[in-house]
PDB file of the backbone (N, CA, C, O) and the ligand in Angstrom, with CONECT records:
HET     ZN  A 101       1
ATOM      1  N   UNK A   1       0.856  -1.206   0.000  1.00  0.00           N
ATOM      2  CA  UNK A   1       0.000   0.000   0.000  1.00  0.00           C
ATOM      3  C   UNK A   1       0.881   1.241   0.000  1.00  0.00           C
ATOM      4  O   UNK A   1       1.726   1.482   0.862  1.00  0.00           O
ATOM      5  N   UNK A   2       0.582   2.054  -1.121  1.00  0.00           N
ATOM      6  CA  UNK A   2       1.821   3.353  -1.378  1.00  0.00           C
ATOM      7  C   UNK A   2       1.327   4.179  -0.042  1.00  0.00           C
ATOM      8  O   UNK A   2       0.254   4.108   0.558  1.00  0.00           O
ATOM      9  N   UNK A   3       2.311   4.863   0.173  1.00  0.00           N
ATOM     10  CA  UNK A   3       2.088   6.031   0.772  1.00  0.00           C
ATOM     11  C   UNK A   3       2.051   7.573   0.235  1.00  0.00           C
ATOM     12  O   UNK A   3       2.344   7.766  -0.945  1.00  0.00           O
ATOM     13  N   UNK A   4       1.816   8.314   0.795  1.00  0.00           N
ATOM     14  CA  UNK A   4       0.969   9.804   0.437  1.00  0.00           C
ATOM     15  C   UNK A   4       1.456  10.898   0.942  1.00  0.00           C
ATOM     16  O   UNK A   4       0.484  11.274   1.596  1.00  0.00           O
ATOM     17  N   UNK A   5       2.255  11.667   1.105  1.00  0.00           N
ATOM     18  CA  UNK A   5       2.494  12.970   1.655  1.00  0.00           C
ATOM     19  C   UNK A   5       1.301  14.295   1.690  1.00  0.00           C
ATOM     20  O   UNK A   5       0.956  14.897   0.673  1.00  0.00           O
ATOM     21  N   UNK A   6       1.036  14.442   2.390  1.00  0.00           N
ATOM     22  CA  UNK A   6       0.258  15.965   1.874  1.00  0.00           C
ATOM     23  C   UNK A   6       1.079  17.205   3.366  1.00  0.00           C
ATOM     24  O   UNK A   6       1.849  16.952   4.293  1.00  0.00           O
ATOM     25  N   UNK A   7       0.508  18.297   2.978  1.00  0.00           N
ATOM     26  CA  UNK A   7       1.416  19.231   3.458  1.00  0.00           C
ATOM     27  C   UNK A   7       0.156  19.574   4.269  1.00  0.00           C
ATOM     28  O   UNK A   7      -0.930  18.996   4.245  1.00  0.00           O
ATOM     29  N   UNK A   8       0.470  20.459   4.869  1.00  0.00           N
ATOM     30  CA  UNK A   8      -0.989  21.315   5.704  1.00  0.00           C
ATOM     31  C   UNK A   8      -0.446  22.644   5.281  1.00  0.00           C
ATOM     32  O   UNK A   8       0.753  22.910   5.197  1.00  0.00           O
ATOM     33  N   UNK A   9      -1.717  23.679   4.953  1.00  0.00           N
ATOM     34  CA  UNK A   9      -1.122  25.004   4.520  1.00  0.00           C
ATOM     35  C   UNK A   9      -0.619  25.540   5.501  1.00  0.00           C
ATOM     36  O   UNK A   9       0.538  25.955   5.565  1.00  0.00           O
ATOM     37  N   UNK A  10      -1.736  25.597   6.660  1.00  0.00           N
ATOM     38  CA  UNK A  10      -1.807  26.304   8.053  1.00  0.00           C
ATOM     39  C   UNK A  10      -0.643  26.110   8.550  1.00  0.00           C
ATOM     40  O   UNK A  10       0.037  27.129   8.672  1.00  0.00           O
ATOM     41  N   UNK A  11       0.108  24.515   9.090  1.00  0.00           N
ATOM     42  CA  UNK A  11       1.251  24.300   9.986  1.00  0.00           C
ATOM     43  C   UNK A  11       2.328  24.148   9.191  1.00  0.00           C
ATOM     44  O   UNK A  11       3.396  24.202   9.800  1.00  0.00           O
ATOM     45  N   UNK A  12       2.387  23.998   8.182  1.00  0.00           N
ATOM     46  CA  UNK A  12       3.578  23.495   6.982  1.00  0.00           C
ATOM     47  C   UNK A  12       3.666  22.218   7.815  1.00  0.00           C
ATOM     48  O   UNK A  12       4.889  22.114   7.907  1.00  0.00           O
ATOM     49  N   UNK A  13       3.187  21.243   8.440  1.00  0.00           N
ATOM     50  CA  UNK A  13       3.676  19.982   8.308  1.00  0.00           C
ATOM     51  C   UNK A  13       3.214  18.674   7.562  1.00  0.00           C
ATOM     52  O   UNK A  13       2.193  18.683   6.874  1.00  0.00           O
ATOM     53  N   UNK A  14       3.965  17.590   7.710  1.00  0.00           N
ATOM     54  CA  UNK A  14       3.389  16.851   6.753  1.00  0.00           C
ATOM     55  C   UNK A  14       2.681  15.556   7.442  1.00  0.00           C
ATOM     56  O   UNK A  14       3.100  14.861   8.368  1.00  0.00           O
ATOM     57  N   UNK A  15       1.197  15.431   6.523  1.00  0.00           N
ATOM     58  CA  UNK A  15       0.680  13.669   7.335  1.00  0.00           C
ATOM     59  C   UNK A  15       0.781  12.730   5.830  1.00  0.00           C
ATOM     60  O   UNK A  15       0.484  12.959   4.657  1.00  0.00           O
ATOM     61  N   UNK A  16       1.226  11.854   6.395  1.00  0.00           N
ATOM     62  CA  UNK A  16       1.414  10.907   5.894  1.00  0.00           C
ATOM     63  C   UNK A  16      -0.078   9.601   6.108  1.00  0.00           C
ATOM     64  O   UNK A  16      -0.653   9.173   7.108  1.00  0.00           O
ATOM     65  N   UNK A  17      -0.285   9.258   4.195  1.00  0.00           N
ATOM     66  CA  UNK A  17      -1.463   8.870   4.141  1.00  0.00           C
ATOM     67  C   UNK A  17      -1.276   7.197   3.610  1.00  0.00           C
ATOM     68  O   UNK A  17      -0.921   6.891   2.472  1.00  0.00           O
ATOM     69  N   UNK A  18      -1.515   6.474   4.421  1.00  0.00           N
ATOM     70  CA  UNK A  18      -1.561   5.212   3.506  1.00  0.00           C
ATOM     71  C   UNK A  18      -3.146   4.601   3.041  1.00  0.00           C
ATOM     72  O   UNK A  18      -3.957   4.059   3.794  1.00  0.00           O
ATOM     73  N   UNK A  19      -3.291   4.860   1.633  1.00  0.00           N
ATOM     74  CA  UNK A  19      -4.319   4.427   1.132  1.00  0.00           C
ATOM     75  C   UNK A  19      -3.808   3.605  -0.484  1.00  0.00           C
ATOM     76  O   UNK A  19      -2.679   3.717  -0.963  1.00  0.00           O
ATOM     77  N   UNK A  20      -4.785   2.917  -1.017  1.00  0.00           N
ATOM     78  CA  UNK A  20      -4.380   2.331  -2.603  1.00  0.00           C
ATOM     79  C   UNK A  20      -4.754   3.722  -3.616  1.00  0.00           C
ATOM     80  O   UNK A  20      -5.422   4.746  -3.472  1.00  0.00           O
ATOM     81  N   UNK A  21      -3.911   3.116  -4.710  1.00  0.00           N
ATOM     82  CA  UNK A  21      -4.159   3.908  -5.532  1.00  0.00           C
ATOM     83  C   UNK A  21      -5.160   4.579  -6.318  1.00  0.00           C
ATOM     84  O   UNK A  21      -5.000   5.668  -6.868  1.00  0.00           O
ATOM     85  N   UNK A  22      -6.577   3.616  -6.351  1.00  0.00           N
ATOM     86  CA  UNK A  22      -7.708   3.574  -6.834  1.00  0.00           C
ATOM     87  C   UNK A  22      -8.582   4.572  -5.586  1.00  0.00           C
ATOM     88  O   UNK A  22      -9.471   5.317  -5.998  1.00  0.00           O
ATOM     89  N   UNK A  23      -8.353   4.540  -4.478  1.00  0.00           N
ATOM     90  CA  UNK A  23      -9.104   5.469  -3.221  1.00  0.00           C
ATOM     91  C   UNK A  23      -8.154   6.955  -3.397  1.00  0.00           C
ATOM     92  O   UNK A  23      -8.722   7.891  -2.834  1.00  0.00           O
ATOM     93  N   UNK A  24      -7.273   7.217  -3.841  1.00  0.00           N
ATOM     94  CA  UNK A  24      -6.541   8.299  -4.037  1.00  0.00           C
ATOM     95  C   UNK A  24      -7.112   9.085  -5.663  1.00  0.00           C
ATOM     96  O   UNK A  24      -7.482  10.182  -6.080  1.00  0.00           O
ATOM     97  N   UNK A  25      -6.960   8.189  -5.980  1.00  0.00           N
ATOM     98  CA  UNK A  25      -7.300   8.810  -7.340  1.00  0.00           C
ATOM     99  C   UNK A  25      -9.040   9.193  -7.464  1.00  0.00           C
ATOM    100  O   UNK A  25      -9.167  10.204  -8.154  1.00  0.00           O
ATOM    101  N   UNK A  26     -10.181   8.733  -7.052  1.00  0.00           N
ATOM    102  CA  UNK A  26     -11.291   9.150  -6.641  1.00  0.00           C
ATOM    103  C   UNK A  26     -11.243  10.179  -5.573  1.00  0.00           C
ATOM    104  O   UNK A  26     -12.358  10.645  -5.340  1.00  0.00           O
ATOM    105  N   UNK A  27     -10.528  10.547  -5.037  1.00  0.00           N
ATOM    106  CA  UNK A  27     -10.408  11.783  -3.869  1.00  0.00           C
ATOM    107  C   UNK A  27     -10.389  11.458  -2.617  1.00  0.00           C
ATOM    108  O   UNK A  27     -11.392  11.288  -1.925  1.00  0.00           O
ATOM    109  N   UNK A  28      -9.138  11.346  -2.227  1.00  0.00           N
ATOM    110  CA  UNK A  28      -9.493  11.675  -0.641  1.00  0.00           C
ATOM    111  C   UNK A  28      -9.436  12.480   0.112  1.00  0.00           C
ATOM    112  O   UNK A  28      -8.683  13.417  -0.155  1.00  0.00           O
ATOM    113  N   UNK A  29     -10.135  12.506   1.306  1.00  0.00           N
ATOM    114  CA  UNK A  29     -10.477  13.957   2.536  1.00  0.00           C
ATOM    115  C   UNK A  29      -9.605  13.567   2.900  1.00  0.00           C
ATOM    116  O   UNK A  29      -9.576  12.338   2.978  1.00  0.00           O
ATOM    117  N   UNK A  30      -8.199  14.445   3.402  1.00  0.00           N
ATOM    118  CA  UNK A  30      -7.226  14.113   4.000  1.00  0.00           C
ATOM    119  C   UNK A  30      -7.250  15.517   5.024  1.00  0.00           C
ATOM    120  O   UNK A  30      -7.284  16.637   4.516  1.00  0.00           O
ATOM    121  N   UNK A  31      -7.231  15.348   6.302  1.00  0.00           N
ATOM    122  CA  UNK A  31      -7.199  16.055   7.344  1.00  0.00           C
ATOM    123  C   UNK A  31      -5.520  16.066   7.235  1.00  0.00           C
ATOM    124  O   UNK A  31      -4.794  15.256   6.658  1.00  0.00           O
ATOM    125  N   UNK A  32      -5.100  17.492   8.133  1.00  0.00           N
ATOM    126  CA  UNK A  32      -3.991  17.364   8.824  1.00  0.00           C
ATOM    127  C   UNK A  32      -3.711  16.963   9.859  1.00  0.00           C
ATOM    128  O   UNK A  32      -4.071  17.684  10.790  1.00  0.00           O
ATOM    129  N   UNK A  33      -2.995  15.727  10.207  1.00  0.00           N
ATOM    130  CA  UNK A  33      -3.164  15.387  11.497  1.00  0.00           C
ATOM    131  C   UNK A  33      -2.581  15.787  12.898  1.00  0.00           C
ATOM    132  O   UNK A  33      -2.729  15.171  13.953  1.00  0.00           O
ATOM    133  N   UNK A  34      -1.989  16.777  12.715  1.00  0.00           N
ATOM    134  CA  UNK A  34      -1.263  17.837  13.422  1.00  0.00           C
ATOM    135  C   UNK A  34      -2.316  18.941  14.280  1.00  0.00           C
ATOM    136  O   UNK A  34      -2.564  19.142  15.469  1.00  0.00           O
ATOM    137  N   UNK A  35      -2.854  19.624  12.744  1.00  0.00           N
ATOM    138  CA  UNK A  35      -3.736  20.988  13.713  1.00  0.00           C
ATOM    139  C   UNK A  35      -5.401  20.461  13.561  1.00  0.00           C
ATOM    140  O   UNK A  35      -6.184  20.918  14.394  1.00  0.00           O
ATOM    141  N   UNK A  36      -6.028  19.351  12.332  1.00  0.00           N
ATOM    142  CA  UNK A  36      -7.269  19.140  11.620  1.00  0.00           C
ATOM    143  C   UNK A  36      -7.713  19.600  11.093  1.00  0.00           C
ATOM    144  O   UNK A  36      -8.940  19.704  11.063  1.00  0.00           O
ATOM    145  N   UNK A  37      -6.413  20.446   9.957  1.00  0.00           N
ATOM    146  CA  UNK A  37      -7.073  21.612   9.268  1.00  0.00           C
ATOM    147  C   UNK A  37      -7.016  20.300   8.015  1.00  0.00           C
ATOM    148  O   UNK A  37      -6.293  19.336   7.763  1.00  0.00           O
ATOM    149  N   UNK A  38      -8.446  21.053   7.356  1.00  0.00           N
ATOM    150  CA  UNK A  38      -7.978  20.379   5.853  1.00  0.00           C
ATOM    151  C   UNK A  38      -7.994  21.030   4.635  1.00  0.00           C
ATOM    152  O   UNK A  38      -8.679  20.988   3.613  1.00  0.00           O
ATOM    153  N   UNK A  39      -6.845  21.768   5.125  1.00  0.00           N
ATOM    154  CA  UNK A  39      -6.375  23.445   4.063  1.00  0.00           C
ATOM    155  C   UNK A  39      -5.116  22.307   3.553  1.00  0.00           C
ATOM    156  O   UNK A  39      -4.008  22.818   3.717  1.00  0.00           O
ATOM    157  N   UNK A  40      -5.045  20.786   2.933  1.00  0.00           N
ATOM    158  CA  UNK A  40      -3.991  20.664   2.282  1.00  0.00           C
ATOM    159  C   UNK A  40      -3.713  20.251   0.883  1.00  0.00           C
ATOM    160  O   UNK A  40      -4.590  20.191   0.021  1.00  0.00           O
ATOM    161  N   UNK A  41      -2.482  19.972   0.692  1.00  0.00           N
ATOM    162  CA  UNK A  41      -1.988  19.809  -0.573  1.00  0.00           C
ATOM    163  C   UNK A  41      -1.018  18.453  -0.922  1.00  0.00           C
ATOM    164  O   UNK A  41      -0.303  18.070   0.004  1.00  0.00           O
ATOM    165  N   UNK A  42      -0.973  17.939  -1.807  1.00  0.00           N
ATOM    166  CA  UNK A  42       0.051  16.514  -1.890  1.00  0.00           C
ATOM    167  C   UNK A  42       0.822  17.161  -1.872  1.00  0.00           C
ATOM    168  O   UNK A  42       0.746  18.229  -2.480  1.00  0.00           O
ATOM    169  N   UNK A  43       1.912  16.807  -1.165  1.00  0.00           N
ATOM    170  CA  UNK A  43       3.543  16.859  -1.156  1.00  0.00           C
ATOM    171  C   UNK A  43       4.485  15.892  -1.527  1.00  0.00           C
ATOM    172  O   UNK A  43       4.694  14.959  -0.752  1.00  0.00           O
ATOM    173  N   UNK A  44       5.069  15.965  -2.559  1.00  0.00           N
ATOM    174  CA  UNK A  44       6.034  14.945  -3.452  1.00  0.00           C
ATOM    175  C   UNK A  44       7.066  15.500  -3.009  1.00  0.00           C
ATOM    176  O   UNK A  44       7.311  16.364  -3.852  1.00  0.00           O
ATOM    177  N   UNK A  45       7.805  15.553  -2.245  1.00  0.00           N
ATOM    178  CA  UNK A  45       9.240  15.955  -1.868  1.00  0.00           C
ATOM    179  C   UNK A  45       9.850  17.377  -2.671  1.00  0.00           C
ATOM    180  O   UNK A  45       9.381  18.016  -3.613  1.00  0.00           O
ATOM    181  N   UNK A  46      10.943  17.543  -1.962  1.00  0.00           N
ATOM    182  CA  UNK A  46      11.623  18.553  -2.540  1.00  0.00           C
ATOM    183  C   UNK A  46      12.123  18.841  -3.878  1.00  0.00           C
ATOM    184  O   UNK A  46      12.408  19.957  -4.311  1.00  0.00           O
ATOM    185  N   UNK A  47      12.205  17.678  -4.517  1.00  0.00           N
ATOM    186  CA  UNK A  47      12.653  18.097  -6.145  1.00  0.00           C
ATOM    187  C   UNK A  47      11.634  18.637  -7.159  1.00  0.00           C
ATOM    188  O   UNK A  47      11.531  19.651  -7.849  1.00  0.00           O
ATOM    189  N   UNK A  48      10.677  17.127  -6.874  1.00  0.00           N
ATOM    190  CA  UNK A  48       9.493  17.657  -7.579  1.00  0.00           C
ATOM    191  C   UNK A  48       8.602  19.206  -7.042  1.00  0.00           C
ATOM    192  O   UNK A  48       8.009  19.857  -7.902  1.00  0.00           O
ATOM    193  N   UNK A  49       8.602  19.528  -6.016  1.00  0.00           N
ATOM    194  CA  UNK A  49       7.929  20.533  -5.398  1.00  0.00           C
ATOM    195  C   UNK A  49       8.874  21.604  -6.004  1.00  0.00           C
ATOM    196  O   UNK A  49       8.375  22.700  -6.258  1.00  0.00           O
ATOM    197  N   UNK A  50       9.707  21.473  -6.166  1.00  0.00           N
ATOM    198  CA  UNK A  50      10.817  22.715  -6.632  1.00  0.00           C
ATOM    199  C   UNK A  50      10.730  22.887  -8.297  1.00  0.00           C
ATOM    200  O   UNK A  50      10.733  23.977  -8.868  1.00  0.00           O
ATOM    201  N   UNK A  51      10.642  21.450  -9.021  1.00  0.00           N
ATOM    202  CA  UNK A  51      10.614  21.972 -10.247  1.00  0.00           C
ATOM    203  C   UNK A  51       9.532  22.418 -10.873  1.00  0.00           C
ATOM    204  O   UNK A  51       9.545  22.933 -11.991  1.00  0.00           O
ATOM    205  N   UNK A  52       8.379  22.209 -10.054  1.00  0.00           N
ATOM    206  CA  UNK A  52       6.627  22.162 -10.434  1.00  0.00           C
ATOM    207  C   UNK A  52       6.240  23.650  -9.858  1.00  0.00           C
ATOM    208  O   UNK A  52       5.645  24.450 -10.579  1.00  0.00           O
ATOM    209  N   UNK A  53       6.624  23.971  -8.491  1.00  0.00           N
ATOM    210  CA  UNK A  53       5.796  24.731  -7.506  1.00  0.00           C
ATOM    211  C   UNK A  53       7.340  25.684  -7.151  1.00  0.00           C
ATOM    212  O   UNK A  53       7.882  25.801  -6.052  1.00  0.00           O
ATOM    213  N   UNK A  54       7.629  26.070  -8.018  1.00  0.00           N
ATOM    214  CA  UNK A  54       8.994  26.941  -7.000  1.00  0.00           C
ATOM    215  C   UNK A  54       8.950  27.773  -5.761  1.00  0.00           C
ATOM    216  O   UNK A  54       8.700  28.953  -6.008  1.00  0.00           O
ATOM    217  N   UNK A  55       9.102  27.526  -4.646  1.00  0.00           N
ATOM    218  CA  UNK A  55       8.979  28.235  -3.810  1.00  0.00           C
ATOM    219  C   UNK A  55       9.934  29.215  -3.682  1.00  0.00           C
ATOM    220  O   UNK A  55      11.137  29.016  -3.849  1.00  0.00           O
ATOM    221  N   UNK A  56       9.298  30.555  -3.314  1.00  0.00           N
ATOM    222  CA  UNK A  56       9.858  31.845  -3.010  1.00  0.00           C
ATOM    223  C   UNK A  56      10.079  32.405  -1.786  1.00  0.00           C
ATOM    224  O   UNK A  56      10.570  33.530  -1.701  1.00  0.00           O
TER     225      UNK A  56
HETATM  226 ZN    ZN A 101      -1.944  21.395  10.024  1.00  0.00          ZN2+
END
C-alpha cells in the first residue's frame, strides 16, 4: 500500500497517508493530522515541489 504525503497550509507539516491507488485517485479527505485543518496539498518531496511549484 503506497504512501501519500500531503502538506498542511496552516502548519507546513506533513501527514502521511496510507491508502491504494484507486481510493486516491477518486479523492481523498485528508485532514492534517497535526492541527485538523484540511487546508492541504500533496507533497512529493523537494525536487518535484521545486521543479513544479517553485517556492519563493
Ligand atoms: Zn496542520
Amino acid at each position: 500500500m503506497p504512501a501519500y504525503e500531503y502538506i498542511c497550509k496552516d502548519c507546513k507539516k506533513i501527514t502521511e497517508v496510507n491508502t491504494s491507488y484507486e481510493k486516491k485517485e477518486k479523492g481523498l479527505d485528508v485532514t492534517c493530522e497535526h492541527c485538523g485543518s484540511k487546508n492541504v496539498g500533496q507533497y512529493f518531496g523537494n525536487m518535484t515541489v521545486t521543479a513544479t511549484f517553485p517556492l519563493h
